[in-house]
DSSP file (Angstrom, degrees, kcal/mol; ACC not computed):
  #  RESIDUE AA STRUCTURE BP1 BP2  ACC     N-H-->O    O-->H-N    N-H-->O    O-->H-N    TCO  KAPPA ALPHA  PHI   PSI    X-CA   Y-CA   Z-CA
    1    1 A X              0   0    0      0, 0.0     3,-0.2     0, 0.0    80,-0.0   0.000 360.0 360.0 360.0  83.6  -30.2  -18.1    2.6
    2    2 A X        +     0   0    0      1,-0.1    60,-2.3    59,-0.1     2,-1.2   0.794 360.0  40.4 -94.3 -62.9  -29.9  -21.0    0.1
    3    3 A X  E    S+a   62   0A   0     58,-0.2    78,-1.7    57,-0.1    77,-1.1  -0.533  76.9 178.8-105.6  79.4  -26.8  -23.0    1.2
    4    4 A X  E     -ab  63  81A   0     58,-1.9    60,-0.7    -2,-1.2     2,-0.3  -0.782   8.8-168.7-113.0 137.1  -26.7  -23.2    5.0
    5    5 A X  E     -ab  64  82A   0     76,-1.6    78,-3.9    -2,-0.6     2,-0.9  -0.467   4.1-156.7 -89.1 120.9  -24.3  -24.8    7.1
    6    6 A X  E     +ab  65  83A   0     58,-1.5    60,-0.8    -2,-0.3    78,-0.2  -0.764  14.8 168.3-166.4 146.8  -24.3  -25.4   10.4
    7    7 A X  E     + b   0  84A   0     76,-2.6    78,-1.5    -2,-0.9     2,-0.3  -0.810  15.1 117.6-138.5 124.2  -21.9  -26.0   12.4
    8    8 A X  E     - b   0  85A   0     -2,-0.2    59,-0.1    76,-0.1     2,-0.1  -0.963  59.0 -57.5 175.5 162.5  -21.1  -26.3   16.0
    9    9 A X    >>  -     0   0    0     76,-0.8     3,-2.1    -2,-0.3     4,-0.6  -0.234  65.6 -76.1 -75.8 164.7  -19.7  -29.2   18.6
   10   10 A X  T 34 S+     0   0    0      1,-0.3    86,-0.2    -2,-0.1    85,-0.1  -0.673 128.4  18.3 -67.8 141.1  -21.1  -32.8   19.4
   11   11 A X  T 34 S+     0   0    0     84,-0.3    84,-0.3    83,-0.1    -1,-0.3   0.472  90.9 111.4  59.3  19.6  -24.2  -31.9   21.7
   12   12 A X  T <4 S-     0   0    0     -3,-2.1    -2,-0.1    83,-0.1    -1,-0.1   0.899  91.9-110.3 -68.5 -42.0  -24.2  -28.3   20.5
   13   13 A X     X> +     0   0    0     -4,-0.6     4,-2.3     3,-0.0     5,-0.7   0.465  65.0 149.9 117.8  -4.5  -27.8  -29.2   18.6
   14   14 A X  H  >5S+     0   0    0     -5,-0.4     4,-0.9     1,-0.2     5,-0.3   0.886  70.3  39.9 -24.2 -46.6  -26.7  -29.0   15.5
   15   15 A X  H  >5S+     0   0    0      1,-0.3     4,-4.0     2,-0.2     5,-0.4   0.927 115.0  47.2 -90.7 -45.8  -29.0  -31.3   14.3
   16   16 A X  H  45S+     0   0    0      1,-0.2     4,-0.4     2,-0.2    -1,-0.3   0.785 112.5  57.6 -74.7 -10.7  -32.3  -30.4   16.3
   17   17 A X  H  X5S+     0   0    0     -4,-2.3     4,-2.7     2,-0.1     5,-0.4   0.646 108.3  42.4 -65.6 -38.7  -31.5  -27.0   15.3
   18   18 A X  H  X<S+     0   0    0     -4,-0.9     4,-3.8    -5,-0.7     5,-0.4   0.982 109.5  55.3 -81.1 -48.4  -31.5  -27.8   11.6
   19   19 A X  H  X S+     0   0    0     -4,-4.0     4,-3.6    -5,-0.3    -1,-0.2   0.954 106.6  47.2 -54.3 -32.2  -34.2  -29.7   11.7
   20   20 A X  H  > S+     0   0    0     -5,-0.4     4,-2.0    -4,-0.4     5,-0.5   0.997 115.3  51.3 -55.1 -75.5  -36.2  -26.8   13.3
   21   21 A X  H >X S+     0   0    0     -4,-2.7     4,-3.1     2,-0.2     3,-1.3   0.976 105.5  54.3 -28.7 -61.6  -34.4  -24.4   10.2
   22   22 A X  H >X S+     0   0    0     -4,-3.8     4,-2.2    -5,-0.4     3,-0.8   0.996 109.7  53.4 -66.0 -50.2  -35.6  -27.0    7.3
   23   23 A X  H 3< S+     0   0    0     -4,-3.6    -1,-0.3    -5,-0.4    -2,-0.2   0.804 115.5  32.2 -51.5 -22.8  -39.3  -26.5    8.9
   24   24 A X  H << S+     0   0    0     -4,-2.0    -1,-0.2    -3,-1.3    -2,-0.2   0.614 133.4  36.1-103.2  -3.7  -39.7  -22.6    8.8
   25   25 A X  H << S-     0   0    0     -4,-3.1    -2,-0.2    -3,-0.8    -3,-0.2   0.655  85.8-146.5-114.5  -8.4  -37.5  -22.5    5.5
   26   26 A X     <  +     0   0    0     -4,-2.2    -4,-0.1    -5,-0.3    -3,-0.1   0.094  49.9 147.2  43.8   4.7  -38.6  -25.8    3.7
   27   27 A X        -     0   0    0     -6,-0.2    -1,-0.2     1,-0.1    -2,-0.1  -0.296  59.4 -97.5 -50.5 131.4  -34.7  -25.9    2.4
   28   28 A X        -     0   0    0     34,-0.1    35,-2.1     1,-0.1     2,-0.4  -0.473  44.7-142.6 -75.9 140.3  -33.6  -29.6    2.1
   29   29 A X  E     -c   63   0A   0     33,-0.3     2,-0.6    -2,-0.1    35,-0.2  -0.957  20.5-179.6 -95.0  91.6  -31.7  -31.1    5.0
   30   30 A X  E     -c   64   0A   0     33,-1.7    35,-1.9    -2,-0.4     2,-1.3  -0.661  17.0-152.8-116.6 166.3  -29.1  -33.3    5.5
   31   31 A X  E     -c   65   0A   0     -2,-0.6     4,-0.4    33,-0.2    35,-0.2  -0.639  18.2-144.4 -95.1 123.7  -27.4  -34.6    8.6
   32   32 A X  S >> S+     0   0    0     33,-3.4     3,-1.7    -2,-1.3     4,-1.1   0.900  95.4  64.1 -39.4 -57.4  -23.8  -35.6    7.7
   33   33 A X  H >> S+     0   0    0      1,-0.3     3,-2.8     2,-0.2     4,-2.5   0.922  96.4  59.1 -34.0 -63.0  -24.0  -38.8   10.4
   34   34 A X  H 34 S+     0   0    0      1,-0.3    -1,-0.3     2,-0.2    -2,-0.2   0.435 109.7  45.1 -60.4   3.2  -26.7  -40.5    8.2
   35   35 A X  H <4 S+     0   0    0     -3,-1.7    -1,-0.3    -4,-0.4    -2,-0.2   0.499 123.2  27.9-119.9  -2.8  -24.5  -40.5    5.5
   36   36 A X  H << S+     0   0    0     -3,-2.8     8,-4.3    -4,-1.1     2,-0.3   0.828 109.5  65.8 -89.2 -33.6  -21.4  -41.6    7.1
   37   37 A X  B  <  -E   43   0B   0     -4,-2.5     6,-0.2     6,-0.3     2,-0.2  -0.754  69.7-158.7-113.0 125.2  -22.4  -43.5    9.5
   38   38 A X    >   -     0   0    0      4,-2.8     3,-1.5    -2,-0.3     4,-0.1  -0.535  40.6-104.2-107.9 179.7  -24.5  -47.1    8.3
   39   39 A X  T 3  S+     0   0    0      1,-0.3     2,-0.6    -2,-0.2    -1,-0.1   0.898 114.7  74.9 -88.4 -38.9  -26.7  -48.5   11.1
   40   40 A X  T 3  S-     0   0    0      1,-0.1    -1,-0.3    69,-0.0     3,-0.1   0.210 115.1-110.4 -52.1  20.3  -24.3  -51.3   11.9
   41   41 A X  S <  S+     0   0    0     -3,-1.5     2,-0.3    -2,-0.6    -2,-0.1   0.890  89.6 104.2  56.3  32.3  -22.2  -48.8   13.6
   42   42 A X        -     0   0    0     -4,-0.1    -4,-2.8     0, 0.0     2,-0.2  -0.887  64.0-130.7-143.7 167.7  -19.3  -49.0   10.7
   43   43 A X  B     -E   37   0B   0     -2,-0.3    -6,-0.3    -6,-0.2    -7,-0.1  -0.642  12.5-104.1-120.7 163.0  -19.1  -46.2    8.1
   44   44 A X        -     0   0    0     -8,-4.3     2,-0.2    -2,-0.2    -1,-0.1  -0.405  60.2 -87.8 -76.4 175.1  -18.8  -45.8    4.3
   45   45 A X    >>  -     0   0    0      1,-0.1     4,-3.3    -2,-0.0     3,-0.6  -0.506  30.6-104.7-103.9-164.6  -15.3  -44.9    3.3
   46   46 A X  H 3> S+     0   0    0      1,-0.3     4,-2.2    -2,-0.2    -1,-0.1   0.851 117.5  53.4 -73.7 -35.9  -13.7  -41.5    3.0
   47   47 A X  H 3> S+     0   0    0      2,-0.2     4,-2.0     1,-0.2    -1,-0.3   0.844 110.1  42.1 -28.6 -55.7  -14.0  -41.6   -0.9
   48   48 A X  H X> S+     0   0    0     -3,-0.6     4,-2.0     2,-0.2     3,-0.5   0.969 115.9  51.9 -87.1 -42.9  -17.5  -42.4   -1.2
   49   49 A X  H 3X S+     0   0    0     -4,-3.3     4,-4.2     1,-0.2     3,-0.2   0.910 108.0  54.4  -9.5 -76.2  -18.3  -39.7    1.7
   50   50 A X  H 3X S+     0   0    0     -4,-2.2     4,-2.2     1,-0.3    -1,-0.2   0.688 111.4  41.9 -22.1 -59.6  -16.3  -37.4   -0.3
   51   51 A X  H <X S+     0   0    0     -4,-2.0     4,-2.4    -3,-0.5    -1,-0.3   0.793 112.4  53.3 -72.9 -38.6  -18.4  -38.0   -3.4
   52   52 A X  H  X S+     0   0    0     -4,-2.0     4,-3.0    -3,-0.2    -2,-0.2   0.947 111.8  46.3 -63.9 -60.4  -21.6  -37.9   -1.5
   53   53 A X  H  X S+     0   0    0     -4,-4.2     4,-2.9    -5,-0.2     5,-0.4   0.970 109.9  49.9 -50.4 -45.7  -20.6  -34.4    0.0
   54   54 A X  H  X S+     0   0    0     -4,-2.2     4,-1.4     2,-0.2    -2,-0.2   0.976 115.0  49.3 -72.2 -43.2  -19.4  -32.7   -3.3
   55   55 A X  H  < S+     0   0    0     -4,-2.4    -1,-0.2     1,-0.2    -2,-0.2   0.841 115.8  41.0 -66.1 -21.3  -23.1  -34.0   -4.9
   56   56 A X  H >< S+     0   0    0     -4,-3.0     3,-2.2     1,-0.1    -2,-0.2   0.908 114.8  49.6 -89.7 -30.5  -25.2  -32.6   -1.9
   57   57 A X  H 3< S+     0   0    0     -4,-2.9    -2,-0.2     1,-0.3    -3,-0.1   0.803 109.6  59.6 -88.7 -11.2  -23.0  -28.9   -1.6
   58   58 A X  T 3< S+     0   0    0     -4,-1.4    -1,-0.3    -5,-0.4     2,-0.1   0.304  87.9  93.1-113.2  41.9  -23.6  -28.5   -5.8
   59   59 A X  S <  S-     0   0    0     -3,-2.2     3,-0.1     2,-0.1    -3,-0.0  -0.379  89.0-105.8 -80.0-169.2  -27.0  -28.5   -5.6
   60   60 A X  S    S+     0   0    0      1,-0.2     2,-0.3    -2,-0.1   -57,-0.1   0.740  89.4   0.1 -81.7 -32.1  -29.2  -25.3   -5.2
   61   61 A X  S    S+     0   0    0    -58,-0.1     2,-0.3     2,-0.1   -58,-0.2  -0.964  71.7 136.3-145.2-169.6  -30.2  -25.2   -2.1
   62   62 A X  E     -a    3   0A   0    -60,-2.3   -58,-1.9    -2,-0.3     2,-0.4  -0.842  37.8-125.8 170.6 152.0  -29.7  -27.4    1.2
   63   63 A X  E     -ac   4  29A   0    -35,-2.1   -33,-1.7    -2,-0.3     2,-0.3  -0.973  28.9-169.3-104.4 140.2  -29.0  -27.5    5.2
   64   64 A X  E     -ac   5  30A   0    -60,-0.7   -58,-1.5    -2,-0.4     2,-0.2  -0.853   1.9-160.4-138.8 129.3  -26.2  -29.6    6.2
   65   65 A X  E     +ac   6  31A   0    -35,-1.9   -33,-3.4    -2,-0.3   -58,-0.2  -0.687  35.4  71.1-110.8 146.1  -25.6  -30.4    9.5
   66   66 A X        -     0   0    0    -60,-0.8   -60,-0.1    -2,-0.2   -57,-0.1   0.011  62.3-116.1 137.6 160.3  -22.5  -31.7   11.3
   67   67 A X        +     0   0    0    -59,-0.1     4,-0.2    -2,-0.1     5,-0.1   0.901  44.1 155.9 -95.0 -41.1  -19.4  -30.9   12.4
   68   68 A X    >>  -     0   0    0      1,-0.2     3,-2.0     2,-0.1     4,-0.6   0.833  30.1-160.9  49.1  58.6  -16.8  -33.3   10.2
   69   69 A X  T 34 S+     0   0    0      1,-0.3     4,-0.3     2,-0.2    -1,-0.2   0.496  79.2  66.4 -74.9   3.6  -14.0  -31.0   10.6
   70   70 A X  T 34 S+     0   0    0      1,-0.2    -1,-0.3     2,-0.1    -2,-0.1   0.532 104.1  42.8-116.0  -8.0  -12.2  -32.4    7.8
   71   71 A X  T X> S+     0   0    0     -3,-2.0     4,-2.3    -4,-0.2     3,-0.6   0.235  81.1 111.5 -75.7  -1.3  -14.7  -31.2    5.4
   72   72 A X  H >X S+     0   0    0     -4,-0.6     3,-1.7     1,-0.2     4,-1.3   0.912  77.3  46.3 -45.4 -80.0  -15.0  -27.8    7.1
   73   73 A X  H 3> S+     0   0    0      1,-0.3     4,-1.8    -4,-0.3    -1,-0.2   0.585 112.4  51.6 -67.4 -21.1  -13.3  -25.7    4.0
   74   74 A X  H <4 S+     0   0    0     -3,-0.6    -1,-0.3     2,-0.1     4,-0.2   0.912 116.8  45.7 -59.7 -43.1  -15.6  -27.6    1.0
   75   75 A X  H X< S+     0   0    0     -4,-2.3     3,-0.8    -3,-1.7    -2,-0.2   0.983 112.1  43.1 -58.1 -77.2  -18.4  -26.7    3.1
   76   76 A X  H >< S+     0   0    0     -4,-1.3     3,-2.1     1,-0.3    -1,-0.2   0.860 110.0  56.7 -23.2 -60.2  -17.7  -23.3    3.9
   77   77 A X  T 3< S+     0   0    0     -4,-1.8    -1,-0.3     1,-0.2    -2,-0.2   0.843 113.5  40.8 -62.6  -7.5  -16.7  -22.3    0.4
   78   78 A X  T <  S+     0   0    0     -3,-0.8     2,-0.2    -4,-0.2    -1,-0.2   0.547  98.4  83.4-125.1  24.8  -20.0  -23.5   -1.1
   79   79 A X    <   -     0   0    0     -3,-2.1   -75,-0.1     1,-0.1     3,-0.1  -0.744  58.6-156.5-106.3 172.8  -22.4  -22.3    1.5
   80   80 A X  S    S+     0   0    0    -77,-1.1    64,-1.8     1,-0.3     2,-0.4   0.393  83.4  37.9-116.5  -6.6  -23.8  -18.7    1.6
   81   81 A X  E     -bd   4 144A   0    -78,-1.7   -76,-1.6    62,-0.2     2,-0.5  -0.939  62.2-165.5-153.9 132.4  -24.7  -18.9    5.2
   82   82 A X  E     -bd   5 145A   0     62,-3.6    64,-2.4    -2,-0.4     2,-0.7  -0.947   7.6-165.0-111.1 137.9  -22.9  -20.5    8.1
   83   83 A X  E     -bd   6 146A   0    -78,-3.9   -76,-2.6    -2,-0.5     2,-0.7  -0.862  14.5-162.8 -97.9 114.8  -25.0  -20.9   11.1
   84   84 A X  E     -bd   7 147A   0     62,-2.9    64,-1.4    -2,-0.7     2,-1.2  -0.887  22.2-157.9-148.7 143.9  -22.7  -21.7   14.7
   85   85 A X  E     -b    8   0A   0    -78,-1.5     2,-0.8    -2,-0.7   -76,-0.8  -0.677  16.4-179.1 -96.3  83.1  -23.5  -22.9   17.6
   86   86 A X        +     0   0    0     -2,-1.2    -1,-0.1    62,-0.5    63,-0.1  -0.317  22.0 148.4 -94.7  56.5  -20.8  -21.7   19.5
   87   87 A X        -     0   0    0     -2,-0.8   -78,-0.1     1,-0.2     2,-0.1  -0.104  44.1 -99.6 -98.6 151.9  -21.6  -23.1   23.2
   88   88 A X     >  -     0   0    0     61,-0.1     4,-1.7   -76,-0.0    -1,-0.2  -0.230  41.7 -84.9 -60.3 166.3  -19.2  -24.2   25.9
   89   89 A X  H  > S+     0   0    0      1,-0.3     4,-2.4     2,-0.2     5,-0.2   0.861 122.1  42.0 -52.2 -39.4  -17.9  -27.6   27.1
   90   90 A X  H  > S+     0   0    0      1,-0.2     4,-3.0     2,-0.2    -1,-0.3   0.901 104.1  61.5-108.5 -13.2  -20.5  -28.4   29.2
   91   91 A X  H  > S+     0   0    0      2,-0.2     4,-2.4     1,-0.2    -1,-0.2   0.993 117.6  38.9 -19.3 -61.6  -23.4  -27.3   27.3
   92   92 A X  H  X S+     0   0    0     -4,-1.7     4,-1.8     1,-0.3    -2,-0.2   0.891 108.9  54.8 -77.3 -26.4  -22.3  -29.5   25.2
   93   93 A X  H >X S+     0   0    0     -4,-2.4     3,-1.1     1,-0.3     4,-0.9   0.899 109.2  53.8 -37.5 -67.5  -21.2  -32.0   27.5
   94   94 A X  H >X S+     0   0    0     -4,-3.0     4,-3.5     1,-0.2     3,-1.0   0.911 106.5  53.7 -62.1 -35.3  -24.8  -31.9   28.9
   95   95 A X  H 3< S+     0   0    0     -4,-2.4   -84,-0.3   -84,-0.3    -1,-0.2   0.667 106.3  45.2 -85.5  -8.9  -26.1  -32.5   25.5
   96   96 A X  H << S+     0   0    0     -4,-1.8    -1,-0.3    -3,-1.1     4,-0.3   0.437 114.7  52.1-100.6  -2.8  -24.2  -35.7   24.5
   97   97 A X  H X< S+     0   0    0     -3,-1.0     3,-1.0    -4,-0.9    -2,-0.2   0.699 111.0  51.7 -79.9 -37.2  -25.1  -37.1   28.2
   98   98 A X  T 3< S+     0   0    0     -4,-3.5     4,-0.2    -5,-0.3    -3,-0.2   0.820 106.0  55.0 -65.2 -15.4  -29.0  -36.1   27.2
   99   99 A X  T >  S+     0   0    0     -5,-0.4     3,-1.3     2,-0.1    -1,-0.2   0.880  75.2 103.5 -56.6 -42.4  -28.9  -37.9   24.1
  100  100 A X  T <  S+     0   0    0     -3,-1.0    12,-0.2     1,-0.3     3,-0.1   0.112  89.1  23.8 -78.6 138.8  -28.0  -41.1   25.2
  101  101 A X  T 3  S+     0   0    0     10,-6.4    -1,-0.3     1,-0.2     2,-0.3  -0.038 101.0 118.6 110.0 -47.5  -31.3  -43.4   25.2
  102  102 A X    <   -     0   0    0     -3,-1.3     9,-0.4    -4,-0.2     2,-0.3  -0.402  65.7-127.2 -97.2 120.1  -32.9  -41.2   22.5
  103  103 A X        -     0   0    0     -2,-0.3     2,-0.3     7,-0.1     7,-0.1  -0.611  36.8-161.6 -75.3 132.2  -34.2  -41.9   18.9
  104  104 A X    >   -     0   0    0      3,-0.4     3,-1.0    -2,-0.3     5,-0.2  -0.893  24.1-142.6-120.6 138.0  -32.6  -39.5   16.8
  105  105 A X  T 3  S+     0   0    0     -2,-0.3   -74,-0.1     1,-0.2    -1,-0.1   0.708  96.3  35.1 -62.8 -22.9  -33.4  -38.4   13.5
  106  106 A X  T 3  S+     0   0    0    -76,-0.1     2,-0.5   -73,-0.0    -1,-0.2  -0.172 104.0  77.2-125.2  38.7  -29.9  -37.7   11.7
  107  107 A X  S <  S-     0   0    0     -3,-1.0    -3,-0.4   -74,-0.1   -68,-0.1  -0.931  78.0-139.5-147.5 143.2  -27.9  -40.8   13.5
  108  108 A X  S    S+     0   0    0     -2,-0.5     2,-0.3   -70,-0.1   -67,-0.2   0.007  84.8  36.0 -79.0  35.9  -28.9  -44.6   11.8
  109  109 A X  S    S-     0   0    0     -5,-0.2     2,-0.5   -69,-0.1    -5,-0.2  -0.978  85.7-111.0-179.0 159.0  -29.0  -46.2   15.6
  110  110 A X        -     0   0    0     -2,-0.3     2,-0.5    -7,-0.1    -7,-0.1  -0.850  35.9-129.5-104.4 139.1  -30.0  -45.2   19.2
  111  111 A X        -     0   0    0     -2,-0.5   -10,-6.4    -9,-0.4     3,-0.1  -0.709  22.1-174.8 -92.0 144.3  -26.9  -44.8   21.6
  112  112 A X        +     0   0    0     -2,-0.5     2,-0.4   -12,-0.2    -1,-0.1   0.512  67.4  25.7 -88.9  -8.0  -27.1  -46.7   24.8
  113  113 A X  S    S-     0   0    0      2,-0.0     2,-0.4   -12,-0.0   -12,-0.1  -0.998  86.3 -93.0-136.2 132.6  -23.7  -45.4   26.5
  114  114 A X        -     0   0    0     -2,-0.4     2,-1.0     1,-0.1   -17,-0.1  -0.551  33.7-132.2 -60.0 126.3  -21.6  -42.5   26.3
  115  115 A X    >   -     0   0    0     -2,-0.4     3,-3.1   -19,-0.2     4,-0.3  -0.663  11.4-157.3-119.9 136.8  -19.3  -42.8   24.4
  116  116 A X  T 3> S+     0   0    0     -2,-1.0     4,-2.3     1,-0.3    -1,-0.1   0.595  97.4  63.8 -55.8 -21.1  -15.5  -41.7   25.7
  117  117 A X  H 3> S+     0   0    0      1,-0.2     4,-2.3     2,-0.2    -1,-0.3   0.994 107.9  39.7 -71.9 -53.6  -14.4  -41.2   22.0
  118  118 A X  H <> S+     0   0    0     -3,-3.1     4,-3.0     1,-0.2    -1,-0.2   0.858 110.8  59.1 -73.9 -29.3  -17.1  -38.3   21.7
  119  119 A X  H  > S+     0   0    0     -4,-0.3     4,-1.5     2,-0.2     3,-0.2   0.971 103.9  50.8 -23.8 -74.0  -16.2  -37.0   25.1
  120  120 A X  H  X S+     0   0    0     -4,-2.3     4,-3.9     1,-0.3    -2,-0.2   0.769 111.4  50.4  -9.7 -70.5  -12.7  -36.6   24.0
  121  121 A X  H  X S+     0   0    0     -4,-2.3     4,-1.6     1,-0.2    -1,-0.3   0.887 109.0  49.0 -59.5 -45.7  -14.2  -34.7   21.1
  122  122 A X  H  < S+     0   0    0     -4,-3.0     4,-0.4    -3,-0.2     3,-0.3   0.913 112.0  44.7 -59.2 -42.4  -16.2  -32.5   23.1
  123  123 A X  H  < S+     0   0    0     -4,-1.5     4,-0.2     1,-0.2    -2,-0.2   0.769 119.4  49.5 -80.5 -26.2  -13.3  -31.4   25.8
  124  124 A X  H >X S+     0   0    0     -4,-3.9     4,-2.5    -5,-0.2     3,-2.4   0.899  84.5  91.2 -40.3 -44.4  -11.0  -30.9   22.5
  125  125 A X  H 3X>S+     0   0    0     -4,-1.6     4,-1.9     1,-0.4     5,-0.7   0.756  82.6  50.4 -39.6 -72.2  -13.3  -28.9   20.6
  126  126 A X  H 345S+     0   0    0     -4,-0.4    -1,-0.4     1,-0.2     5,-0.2   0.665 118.3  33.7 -54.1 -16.2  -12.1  -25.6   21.8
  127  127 A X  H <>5S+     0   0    0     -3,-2.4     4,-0.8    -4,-0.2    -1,-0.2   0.882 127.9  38.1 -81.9 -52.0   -8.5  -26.0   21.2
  128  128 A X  H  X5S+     0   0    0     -4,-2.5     4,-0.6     2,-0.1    -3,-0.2   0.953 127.3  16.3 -70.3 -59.1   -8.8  -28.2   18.1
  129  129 A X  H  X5S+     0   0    0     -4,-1.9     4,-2.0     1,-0.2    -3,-0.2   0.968 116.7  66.3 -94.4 -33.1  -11.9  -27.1   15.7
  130  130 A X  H  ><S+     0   0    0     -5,-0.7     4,-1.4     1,-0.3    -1,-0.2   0.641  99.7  45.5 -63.7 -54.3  -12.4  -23.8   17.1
  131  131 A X  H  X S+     0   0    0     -4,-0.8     4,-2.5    -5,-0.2    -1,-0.3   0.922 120.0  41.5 -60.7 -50.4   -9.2  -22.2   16.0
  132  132 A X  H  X S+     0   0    0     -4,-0.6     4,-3.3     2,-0.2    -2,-0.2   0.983 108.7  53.4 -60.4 -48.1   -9.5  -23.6   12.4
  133  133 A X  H  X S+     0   0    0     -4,-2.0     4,-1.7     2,-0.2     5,-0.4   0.956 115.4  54.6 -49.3 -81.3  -13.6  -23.0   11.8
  134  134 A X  H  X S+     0   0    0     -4,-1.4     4,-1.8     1,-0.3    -2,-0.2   0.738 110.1  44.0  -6.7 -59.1  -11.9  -19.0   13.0
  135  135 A X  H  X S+     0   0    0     -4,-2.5     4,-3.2     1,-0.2    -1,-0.3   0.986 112.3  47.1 -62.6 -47.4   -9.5  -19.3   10.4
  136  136 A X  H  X S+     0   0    0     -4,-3.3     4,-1.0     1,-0.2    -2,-0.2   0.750 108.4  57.0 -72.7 -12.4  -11.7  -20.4    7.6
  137  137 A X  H  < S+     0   0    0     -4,-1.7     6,-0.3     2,-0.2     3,-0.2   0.908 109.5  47.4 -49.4 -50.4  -14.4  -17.7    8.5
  138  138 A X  H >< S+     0   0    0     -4,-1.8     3,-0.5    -5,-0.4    -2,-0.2   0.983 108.4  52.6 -58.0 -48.2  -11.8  -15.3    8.0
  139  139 A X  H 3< S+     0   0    0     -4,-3.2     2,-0.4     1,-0.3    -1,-0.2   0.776 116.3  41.9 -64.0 -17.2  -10.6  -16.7    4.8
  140  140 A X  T ><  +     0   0    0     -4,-1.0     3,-1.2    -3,-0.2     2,-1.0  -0.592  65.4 151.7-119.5  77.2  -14.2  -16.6    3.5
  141  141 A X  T <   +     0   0    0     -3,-0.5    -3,-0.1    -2,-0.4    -4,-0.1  -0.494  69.2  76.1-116.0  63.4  -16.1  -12.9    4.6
  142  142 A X  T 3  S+     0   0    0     -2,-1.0    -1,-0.3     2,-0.0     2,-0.1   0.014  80.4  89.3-127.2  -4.2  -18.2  -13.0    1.8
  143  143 A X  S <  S-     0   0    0     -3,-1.2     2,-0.9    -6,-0.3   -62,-0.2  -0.526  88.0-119.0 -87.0 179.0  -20.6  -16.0    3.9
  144  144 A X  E     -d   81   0A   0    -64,-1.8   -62,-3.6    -2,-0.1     2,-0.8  -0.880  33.5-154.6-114.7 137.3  -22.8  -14.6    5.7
  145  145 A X  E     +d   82   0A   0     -2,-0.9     2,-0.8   -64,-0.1   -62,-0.2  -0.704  17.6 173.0-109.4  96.7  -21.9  -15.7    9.7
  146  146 A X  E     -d   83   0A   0    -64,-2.4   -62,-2.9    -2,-0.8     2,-0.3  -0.758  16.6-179.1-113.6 126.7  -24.6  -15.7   12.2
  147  147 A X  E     -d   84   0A   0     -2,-0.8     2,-0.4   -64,-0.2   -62,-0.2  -0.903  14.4-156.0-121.2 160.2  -23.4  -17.4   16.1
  148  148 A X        -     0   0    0    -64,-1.4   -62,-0.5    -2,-0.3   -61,-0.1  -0.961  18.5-163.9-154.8 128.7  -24.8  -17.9   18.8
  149  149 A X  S    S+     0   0    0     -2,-0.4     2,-0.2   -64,-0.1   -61,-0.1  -0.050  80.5  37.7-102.1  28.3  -23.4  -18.2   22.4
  150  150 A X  S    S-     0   0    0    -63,-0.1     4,-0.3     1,-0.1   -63,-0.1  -0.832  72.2-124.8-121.3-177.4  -26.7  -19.8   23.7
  151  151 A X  S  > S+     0   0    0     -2,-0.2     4,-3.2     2,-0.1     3,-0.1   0.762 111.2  49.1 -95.5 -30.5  -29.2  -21.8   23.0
  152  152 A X  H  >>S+     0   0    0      1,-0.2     4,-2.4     2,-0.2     5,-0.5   0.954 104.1  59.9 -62.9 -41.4  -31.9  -19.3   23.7
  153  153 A X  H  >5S+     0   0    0      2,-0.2     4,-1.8     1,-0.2    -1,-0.2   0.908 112.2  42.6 -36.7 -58.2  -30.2  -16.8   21.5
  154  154 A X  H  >5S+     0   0    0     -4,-0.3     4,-2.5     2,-0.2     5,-0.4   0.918 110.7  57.5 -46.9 -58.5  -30.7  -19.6   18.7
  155  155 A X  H >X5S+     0   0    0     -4,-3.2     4,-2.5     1,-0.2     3,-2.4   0.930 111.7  40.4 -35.8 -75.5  -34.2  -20.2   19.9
  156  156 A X  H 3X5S+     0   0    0     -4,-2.4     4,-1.9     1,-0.3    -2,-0.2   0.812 110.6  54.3 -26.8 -51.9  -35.0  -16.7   19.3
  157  157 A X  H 3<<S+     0   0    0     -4,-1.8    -1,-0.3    -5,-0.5    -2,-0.2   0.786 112.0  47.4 -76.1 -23.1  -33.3  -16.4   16.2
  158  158 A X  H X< S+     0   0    0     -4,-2.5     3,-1.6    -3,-2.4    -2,-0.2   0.866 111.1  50.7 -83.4 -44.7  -35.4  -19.7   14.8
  159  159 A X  H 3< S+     0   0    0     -4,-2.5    -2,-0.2    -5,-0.4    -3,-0.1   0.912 108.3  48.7 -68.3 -22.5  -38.6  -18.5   15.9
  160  160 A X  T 3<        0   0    0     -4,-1.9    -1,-0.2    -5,-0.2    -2,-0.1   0.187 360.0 360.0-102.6  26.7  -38.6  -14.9   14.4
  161  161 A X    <         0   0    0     -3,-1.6    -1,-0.2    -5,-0.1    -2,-0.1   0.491 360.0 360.0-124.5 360.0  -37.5  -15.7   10.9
């Protein structure tokens, strides 16, 4: 477990999960927001993203969190382990209401509101990324694919490795 990925809905935990990972594994960690996302709430563009992803996935080793679904298949092919956090809507739903308020480590700004665009994304999720993240698992069964349909299952699974 050099190059893991993980992967998972808005409020899944992605991100407190990884962080959690980069402490018992020291493996370097980044969160996909802090590099899209500038603190003025406007983004780089999809080019310099782009370039920024293909220089963190050919390094040697790394966590990178976030869901970006339109980077899914770079990612996948160049990790060796995908970690997802495959939770229902209102899991997640609870966990993009809990946020709100809270300094976070992988986003450059604290949100003060929900906001309806990431709703959206959360009550899509299953329809939209779920069947494609499915496909590309299939297309790649040489990573090695560990889910989890809780959070405690995840808990567990961080504290005993």
């Amino acid at each position: 477990m050099k190059k893991v990925l993980v992967l998972g809905c808005s409020g899944s935990g992605k991100s407190t999960f990884s962080i959690k990972l980069h402490e018992k594994t020291d493996l370097p960690l980044y969160h996909l927001d802090n590099i899209w996302w500038k603190a003025d709430r406007t983004h780089i563009s999809r080019d310099e993203f782009d370039q920024k992803l293909s220089d963190l996935v050919s390094r040697d080793s790394w966590i990178i969190d976030g869901d970006y679904s339109r980077t899914y298949e770079k990612r996948i092919a160049a990790c060796d382990t995908i970690i997802f956090l495959d939770y229902g809507e209102q899991v997640c739903m609870d966990g993009i209401i809990g946020r709100v308020g809270q300094d976070r480590p992988d986003m450059p700004w604290t949100e003060n509101k929900l906001d309806p665009e990431l709703v959206e994304l959360v009550k899509n999720y299953e329809e939209e990324n779920k069947p494609v993240l499915y496909e590309l698992f299939y297309k790649y069964p040489d990573k090695k694919l560990i889910t989890f349909s809780t959070r405690e299952e995840a808990e567990k699974w961080i504290t005993e490795i």
